[in-house]
C-alpha positions as CSV (number, residue, x, y, z in Angstrom):
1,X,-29.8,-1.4,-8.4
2,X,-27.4,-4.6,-9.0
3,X,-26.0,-4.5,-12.2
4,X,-26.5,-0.9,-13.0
5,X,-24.2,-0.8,-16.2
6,X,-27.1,-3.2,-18.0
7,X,-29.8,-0.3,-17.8
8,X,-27.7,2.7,-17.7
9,X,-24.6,1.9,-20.2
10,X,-22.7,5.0,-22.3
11,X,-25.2,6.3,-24.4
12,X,-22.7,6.2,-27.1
13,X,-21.9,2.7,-27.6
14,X,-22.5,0.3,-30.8
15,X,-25.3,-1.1,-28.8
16,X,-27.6,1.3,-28.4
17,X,-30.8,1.5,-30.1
18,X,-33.3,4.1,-29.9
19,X,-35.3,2.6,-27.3
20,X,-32.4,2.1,-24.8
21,X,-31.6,5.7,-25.1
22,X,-35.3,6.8,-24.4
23,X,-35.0,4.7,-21.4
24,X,-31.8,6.5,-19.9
25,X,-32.9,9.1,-20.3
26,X,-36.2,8.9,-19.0
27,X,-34.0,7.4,-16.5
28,X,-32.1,10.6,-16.0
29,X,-34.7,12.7,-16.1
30,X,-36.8,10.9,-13.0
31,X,-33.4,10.5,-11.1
32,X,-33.0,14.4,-11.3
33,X,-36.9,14.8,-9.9
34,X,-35.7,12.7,-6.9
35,X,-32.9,15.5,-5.7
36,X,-35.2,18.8,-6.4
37,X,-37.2,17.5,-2.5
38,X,-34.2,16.8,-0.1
39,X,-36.7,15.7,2.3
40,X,-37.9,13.1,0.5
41,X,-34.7,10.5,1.7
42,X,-34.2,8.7,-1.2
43,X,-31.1,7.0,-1.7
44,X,-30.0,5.8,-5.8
45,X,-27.4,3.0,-4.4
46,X,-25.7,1.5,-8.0
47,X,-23.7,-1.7,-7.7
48,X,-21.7,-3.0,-10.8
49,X,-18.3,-4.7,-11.8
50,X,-18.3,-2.8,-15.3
51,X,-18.2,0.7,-14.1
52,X,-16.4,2.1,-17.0
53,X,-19.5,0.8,-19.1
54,X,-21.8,3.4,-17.2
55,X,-22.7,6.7,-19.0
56,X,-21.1,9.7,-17.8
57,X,-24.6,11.7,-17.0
58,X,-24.6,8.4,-14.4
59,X,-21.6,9.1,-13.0
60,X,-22.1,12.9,-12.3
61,X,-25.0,11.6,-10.1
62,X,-23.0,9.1,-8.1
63,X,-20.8,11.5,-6.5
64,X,-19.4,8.5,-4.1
65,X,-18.2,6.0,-6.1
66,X,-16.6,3.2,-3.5
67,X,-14.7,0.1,-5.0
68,X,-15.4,-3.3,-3.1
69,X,-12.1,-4.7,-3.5
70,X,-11.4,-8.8,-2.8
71,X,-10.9,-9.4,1.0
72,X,-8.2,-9.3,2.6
73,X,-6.5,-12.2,4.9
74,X,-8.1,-11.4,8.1
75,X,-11.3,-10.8,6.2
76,X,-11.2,-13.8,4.3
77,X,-10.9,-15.7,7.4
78,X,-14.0,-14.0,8.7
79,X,-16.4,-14.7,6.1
80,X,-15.3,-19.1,6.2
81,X,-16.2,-18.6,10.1
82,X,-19.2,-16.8,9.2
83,X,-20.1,-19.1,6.5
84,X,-20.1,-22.0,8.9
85,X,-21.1,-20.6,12.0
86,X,-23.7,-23.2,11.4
87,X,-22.2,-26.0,10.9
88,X,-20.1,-28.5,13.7
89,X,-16.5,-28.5,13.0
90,X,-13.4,-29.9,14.0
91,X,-11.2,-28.3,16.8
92,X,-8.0,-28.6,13.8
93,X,-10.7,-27.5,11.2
94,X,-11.7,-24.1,13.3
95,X,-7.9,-23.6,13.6
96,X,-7.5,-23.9,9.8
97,X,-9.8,-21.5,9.1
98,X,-7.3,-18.6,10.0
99,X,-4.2,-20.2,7.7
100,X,-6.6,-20.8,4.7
101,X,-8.0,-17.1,4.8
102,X,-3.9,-16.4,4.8
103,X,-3.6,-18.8,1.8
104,X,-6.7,-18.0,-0.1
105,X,-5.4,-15.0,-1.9
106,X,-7.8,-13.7,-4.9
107,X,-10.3,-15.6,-3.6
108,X,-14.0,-13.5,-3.4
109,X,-16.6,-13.6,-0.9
110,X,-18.7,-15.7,-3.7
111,X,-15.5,-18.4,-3.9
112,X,-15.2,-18.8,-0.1
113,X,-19.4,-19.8,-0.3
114,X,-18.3,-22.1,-2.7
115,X,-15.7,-23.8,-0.1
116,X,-18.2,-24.1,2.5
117,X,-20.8,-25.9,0.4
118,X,-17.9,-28.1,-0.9
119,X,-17.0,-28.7,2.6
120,X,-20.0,-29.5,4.1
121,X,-21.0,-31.5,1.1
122,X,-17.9,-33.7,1.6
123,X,-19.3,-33.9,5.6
124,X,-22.5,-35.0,4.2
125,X,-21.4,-37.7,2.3
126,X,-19.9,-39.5,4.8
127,X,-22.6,-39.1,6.4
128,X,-25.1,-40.3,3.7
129,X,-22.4,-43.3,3.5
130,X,-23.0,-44.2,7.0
131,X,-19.5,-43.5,7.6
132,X,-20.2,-40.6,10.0
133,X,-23.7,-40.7,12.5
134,X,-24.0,-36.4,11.8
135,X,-22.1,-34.1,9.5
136,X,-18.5,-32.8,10.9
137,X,-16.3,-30.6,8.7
138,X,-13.0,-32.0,9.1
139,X,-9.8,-29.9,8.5
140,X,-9.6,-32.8,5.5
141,X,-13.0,-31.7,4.1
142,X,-11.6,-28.2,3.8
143,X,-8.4,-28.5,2.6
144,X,-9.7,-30.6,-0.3
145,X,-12.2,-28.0,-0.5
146,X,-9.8,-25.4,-1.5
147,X,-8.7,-27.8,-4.2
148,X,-12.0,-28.4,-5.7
149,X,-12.7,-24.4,-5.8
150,X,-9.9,-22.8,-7.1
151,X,-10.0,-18.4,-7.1
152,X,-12.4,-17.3,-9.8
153,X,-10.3,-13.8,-9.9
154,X,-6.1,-13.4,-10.2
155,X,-3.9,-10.3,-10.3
156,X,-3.2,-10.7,-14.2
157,X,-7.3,-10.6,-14.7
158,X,-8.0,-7.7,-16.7
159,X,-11.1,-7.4,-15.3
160,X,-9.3,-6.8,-12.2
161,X,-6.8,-4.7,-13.2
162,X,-9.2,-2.5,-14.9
163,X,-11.3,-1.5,-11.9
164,X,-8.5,-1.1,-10.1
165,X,-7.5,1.8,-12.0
166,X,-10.6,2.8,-12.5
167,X,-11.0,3.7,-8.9
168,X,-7.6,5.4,-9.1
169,X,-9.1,8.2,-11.5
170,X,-12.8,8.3,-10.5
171,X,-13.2,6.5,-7.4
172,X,-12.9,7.0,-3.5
173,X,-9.0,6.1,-4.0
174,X,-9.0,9.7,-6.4
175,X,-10.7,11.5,-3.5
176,X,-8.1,10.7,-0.8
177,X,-6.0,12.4,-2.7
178,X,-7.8,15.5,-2.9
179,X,-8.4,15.7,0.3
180,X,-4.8,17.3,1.6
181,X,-5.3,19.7,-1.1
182,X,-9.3,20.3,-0.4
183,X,-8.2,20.8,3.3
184,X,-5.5,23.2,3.0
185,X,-8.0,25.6,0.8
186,X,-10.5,25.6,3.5
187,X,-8.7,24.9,7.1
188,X,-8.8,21.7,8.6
189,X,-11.9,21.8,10.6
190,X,-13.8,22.9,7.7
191,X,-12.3,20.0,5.4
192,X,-13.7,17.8,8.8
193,X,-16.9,19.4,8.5
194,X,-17.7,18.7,5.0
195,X,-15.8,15.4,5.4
196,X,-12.8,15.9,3.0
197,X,-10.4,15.1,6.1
């Protein structure tokens, strides 16, 4: 479920009105039918950028709760290659690709789309000009690109900031932790086991 926090927000907030609280827990109620038949492999998978909003009967049944942070460098780089793997680019442009990933810090997977239209949109121009017989993404086109599309997300976002520590208390980051402690209790090859090490 994208957006989970829009069906299944705190119970306790302003917003609710009787009929949203019927609904989660109606909600809660089927989800807790789903577990009583472990054969029956289903699989709740939640995705949302609010998940302080979420109720905490939600949270109890999300026991993995994994934050998708903004890509790294090497990532970044990645995803414009994979983006274009489509389209015909200069030899200086294909090189590029590596140093903009390096330079585009804060920039999400949904930004770096945005690049790759702008720079095949600026191909296709020329192109639509007659300047160019087919559409070649220059190392021009992209660079420009990154100007046009600035990051949608910085490190002074409190948006950012927020889920961050979020996943420090109640998220994977907060299991890591445990796990030294969850694997002395029980001996290493039991913490393996049960996956805690």
């Amino acid at each position: 479920m994208d957006e989970i926090d829009a069906l299944l927000e705190k119970r306790t907030s302003a917003a609710s009105r009787s009929s949203r609280l019927e609904v989660v827990n109606e909600f809660m109620s089927q989800w807790d039918g789903l577990a009583a038949d472990l054969n029956q492999g289903v699989l709740v998978l939640g995705a949302t950028n609010r998940p302080f909003a979420l109720d905490d009967a939600v949270l109890r049944r999300l026991p993995r709760r994994l934050l998708i942070d903004l890509p790294d460098a090497s990532a970044r780089a990645r995803i414009l290659q994979q983006l274009l793997r489509e389209d015909t680019l200069t030899g200086e442009a294909r090189e590029l690709l590596g140093q903009l990933g390096a330079l585009a810090e804060f920039y999400s997977g949904s930004d770096l789309k945005n690049v790759a239209l702008s720079a095949g949109l600026r191909a296709a121009q020329r192109v639509a000009a007659g300047h160019d017989a087919a559409p070649i993404i220059g190392a021009d086109d992209l660079r420009t690109a990154f100007v046009e599309v600035p990051a949608s997300l910085s490190e002074q976002m409190d948006s950012l900031t927020e889920l961050r520590r979020w996943n420090d208390v109640y998220g994977e980051a907060r299991g890591r932790e445990g796990c030294d402690s969850v694997a002395s209790l029980f001996g290493q090859r039991k913490a393996r086991r049960f996956g805690f090490a």
